[in-house]
C-alpha positions as CSV (number, residue, x, y, z in Angstrom):
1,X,96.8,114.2,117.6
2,X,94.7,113.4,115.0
3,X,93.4,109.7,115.2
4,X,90.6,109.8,112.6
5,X,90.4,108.9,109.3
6,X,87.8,109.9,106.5
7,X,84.6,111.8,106.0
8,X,81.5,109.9,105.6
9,X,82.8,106.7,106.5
10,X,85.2,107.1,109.1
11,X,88.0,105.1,111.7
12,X,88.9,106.6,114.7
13,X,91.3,104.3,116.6
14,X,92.9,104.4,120.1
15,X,95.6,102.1,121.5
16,X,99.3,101.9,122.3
17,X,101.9,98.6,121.7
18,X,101.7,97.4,125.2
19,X,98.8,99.0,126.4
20,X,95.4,96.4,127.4
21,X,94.2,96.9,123.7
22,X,93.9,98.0,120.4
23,X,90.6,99.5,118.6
24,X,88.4,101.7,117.1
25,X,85.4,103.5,116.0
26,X,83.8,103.2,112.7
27,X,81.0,105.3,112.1
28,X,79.3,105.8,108.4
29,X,79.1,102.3,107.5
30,X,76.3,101.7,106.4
31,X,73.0,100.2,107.6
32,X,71.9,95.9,107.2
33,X,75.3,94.9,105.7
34,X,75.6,91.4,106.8
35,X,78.9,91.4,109.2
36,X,80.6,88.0,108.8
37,X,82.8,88.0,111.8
38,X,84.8,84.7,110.4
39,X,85.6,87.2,107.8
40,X,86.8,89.8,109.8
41,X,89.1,87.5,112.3
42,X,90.5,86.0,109.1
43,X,91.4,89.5,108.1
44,X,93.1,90.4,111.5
45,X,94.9,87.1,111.3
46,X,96.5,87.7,107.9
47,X,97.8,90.6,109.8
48,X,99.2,88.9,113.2
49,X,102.3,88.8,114.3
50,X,103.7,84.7,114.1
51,X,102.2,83.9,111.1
52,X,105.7,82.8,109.9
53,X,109.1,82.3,110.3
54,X,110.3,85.7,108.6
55,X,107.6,87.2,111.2
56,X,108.2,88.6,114.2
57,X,107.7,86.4,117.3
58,X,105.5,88.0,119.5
59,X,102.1,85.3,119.8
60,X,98.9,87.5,119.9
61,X,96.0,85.8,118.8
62,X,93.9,89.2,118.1
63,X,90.6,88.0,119.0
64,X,88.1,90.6,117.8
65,X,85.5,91.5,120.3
66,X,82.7,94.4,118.6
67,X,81.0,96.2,121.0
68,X,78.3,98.2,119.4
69,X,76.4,99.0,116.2
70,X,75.4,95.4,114.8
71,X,72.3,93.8,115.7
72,X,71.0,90.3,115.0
73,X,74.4,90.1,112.5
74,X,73.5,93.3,110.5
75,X,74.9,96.7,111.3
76,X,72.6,99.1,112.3
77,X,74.0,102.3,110.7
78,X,75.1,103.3,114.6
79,X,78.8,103.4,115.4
80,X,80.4,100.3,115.7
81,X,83.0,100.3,118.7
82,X,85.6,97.4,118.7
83,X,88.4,95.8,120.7
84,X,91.5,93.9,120.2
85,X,93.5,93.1,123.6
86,X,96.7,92.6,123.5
87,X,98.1,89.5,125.4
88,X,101.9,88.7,124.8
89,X,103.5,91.9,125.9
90,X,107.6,91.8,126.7
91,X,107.6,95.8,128.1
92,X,110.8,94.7,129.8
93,X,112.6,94.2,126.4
94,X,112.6,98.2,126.0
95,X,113.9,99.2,129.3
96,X,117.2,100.3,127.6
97,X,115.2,102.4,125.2
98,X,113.6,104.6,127.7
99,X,116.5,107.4,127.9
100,X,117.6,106.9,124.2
101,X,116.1,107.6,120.6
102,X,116.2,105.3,118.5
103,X,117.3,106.1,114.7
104,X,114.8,106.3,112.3
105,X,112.1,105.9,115.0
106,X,109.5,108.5,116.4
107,X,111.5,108.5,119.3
108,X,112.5,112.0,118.8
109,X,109.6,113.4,116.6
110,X,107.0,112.5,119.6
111,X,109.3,113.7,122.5
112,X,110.0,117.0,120.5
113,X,105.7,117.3,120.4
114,X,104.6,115.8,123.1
115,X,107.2,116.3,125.4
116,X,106.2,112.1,126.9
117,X,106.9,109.3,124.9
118,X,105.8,105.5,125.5
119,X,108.9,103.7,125.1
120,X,107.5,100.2,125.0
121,X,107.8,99.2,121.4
122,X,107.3,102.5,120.2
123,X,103.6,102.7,121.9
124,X,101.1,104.7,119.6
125,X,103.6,104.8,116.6
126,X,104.3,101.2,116.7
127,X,102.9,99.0,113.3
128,X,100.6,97.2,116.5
129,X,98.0,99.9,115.6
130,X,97.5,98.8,112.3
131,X,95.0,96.5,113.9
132,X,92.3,99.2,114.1
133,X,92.8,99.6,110.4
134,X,92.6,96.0,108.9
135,X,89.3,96.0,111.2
136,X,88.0,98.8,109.7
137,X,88.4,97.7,106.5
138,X,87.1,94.6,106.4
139,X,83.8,96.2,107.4
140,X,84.4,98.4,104.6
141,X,85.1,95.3,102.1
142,X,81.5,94.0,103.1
143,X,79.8,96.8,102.6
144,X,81.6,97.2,98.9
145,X,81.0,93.3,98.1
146,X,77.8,94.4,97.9
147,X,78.6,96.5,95.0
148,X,80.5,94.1,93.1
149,X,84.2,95.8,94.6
150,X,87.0,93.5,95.3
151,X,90.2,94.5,96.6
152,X,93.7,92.7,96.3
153,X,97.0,93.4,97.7
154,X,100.6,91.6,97.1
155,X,104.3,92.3,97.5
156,X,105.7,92.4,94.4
157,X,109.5,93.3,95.0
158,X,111.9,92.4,98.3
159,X,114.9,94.1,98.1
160,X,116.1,93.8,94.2
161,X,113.7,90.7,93.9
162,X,110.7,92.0,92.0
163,X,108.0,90.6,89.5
164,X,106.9,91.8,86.5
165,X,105.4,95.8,86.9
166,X,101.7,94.6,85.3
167,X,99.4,92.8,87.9
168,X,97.8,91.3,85.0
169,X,100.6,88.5,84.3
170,X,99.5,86.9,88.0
171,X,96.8,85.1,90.0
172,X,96.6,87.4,92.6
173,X,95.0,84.4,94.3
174,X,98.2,82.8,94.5
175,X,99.9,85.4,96.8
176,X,98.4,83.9,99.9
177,X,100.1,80.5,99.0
178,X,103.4,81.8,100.6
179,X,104.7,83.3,103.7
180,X,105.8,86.2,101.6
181,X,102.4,86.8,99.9
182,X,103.8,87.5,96.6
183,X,101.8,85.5,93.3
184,X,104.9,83.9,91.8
185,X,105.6,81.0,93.5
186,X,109.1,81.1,92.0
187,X,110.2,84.5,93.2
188,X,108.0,84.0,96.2
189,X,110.5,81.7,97.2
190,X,113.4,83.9,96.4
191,X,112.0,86.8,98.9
192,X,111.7,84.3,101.4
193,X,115.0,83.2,101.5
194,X,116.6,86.9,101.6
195,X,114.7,88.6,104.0
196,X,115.7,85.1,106.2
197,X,119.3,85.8,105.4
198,X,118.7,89.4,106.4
199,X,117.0,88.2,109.4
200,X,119.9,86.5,110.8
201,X,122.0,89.2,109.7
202,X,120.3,91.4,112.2
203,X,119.2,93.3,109.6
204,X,115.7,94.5,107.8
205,X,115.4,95.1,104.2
206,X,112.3,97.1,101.9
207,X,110.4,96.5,98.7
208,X,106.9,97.0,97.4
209,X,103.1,96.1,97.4
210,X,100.9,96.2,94.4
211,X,97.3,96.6,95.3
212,X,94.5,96.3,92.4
213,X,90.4,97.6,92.8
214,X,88.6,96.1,90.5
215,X,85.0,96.9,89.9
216,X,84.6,101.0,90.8
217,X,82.1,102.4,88.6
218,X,83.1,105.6,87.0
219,X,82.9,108.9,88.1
220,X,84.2,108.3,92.0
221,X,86.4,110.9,93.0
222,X,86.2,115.1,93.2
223,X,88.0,117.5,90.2
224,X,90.0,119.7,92.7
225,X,91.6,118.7,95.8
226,X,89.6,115.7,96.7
227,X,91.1,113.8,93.4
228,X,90.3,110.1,93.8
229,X,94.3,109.3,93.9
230,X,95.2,112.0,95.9
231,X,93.3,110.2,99.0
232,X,94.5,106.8,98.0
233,X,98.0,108.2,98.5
234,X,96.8,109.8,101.8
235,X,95.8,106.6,103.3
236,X,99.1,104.9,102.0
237,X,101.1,106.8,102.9
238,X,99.6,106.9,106.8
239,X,100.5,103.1,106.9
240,X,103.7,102.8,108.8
241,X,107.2,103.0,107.2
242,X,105.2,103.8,103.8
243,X,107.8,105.7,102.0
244,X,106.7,106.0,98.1
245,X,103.2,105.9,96.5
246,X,102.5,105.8,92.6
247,X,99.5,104.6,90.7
248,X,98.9,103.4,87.1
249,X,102.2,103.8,85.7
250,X,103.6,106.4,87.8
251,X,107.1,107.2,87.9
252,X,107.8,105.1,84.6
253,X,105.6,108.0,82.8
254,X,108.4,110.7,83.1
255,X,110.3,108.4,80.3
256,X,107.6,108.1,77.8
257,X,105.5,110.1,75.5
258,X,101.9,111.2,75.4
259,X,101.6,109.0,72.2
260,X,102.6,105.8,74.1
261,X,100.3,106.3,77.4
262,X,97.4,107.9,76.0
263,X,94.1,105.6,76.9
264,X,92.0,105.2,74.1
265,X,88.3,104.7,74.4
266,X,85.9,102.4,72.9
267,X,82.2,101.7,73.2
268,X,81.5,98.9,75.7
269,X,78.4,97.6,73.9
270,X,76.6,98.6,77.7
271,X,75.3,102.0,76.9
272,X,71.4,101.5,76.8
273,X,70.3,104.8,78.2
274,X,70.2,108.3,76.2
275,X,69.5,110.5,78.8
276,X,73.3,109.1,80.6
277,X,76.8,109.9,80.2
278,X,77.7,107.1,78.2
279,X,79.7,104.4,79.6
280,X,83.5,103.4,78.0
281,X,86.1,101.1,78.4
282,X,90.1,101.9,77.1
283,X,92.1,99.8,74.9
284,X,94.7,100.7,77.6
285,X,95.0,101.4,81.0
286,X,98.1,103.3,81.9
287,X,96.0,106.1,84.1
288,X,95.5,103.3,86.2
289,X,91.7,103.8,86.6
290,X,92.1,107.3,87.8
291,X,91.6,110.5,85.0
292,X,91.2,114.1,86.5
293,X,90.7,112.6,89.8
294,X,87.7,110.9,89.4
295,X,87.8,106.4,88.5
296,X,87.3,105.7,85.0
297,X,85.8,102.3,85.7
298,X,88.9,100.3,84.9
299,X,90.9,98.6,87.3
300,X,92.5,100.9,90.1
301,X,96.2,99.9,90.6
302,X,98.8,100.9,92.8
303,X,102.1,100.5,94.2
304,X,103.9,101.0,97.9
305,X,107.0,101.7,98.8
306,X,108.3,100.7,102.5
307,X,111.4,101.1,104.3
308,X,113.4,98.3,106.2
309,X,111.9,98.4,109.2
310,X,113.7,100.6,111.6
311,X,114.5,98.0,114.5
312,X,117.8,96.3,114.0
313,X,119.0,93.6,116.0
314,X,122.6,94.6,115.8
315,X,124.7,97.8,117.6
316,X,123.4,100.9,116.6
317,X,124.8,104.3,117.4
318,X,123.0,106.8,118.7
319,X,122.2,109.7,121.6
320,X,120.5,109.9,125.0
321,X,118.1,112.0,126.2
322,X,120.7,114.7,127.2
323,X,122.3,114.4,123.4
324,X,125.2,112.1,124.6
325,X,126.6,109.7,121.7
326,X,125.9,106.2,123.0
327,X,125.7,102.6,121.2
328,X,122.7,100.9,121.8
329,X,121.2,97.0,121.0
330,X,117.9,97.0,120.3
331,X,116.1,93.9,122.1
332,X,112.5,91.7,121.4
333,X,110.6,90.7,118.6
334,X,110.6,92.6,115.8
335,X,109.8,91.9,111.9
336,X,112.5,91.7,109.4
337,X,110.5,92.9,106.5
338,X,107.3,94.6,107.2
339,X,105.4,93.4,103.8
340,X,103.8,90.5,104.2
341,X,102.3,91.4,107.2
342,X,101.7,94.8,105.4
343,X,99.4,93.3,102.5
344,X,96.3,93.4,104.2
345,X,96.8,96.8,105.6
346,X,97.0,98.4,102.2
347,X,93.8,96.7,101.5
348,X,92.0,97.7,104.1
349,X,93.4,101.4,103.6
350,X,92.1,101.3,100.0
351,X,88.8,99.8,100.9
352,X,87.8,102.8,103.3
353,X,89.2,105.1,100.7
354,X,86.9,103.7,98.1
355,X,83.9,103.3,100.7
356,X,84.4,106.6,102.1
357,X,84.0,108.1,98.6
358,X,81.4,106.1,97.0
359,X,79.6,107.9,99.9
360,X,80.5,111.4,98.8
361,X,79.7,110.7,95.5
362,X,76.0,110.3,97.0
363,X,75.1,108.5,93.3
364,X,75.2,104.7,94.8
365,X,73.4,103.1,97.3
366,X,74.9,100.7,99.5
């Protein structure tokens, strides 16, 4: 199994759903970045189960405890070990899922590799481990503060509810105003109110998150098959029930023509060195930050696709263990609609991507 992610700056995480903890391994980041734990539990909260009603109800407070690799509030450059126990476990409300598989799950995909599955909320494939990753990339949004890098995730459609495509109409700001973290108040509301609907339905329902990097100099990225979007898309699409990735104007390009989505460059006024590549802006930015794999210096955007969450609170038919047809109910806490809590996992995916490969690029310093 492989439980790492990255190359210079890298996550390994450990942990199942109802096991004593969650956590990880960081190792790369970078020596005397301030660590602002405050920052980091904030982080982990956005994340937490509870935060809302169109939440699921399990209470964890995920208190983060580090255990190595910061000294006197800076890191050290040494691995930094952390742990997030978990404290509100109901193992009991999975007993009837121990001889069954559950559609849509990794029920079946672990038993067929493993030959052992953890039951209890799914165990190592359960969203629970997501914890190690939002930790991991807060350290990685303080080390790229540093650099002038912010990072800034939103849902931006529920079900057939969706805001305009370009991030630029909002105040990304705004999204953490609402349960549902989307930036138009209006709409915000709108989501809210369907995936409650769905909620009591028994049901689960999709949609997307935008997520904008603003700030990466140019020239991040390898030509060939280390391509600046290519790894973005990795990450995402590591994130639980991520089912679709796309970035500057992605899908909508098969419709247009090279004349319309060209980016056109202009002098930035910033050039001051003759012995440099010279440094451009675009009238446009359909690439989306990204050309030949390697950042442009405009904004990175991106969008997410997930799935209704799997879990349904209503009769579900399915097989046992020796292939007979049953009908099954799941039982416990579960999330209706996985994106808001899903927000500040995306951002913490992109910030280790960027991290991790402002590291390769070996033309920064941190």
């Amino acid at each position: 199994m492989r439980n790492t992610f990255g190359n210079i700056f890298t996550l390994t995480t450990f942990g199942e759903s109802h096991g004593e903890g969650v956590g990880g391994v960081v190792d790369g980041m970078p020596p005397g970045i301030k660590v602002d734990m405050d920052f980091i539990q904030h982080e982990l909260d956005r994340r937490r189960p509870g935060q809302s009603a169109i939440t699921t109800a399990r209470n964890e407070a995920d208190r983060i405890e580090l255990l190595s690799g910061v000294f006197e509030g800076y890191t050290t450059g040494c691995p930094i070990g952390f742990l997030v126990r978990n404290q509100n476990q109901h193992s009991s409300d999975y007993d009837n899922l121990r001889t069954l598989f559950r559609p849509s799950h990794a029920d079946y995909t672990y038993y067929q590799k493993y030959g052992i599955r953890d039951h209890r909320g799914g165990g190592r494939s359960s969203a629970r481990i997501t914890i190690s990753r939002v930790v991991g990339g807060a350290l990685a949004k303080l080390a790229l503060q540093r650099l002038g890098i912010s990072i800034a995730a939103y849902t931006s459609q529920v079900g057939s509810i969706a805001i305009d495509r370009d991030y630029r109409q909002y105040d990304i700001a705004l999204a953490e105003q609402n349960a549902v973290r989307c930036p138009d108040p209006e709409k915000a509301a709108q989501m809210e109110e369907l995936i409650a609907q769905v909620k009591a339905e028994g049901d689960t329902i999709g949609g997307i998150i935008t997520c904008v990097v603003r700030g990466c100099p140019p020239g991040v990225g390898e030509p060939e098959f280390g391509k600046l979007h290519a790894m973005l898309a990795q990450a995402m699409l590591s994130i639980n029930a991520a089912k679709g990735f796309e970035y500057g104007e992605g899908f909508a390009c098969a419709t247009c023509r090279g004349s319309e989505l060209n980016d056109v460059f202009v002098a930035n006024g910033k050039n001051n060195d003759n012995s440099k590549p010279p440094v451009l802006d675009t009238m446009t930015n359909h690439s989306g930050g990204i050309q030949g794999g390697i950042s442009n210096g405009q904004d990175i955007y991106m969008r997410i696709a997930f799935k209704p969450v799997a879990t349904l609170l209503r009769d579900q038919p399915t097989v046992d263990l020796q292939g007979n047809p049953i009908t099954f109910t799941a039982h416990g806490r579960h999330d209706p609609c996985v994106l808001p809590r899903a927000v500040p996992v995306v951002e913490a995916m992109a910030a280790m991507t960027i991290l991790d490969s402002l590291l390769q690029n070996k033309t920064l310093e941190i």
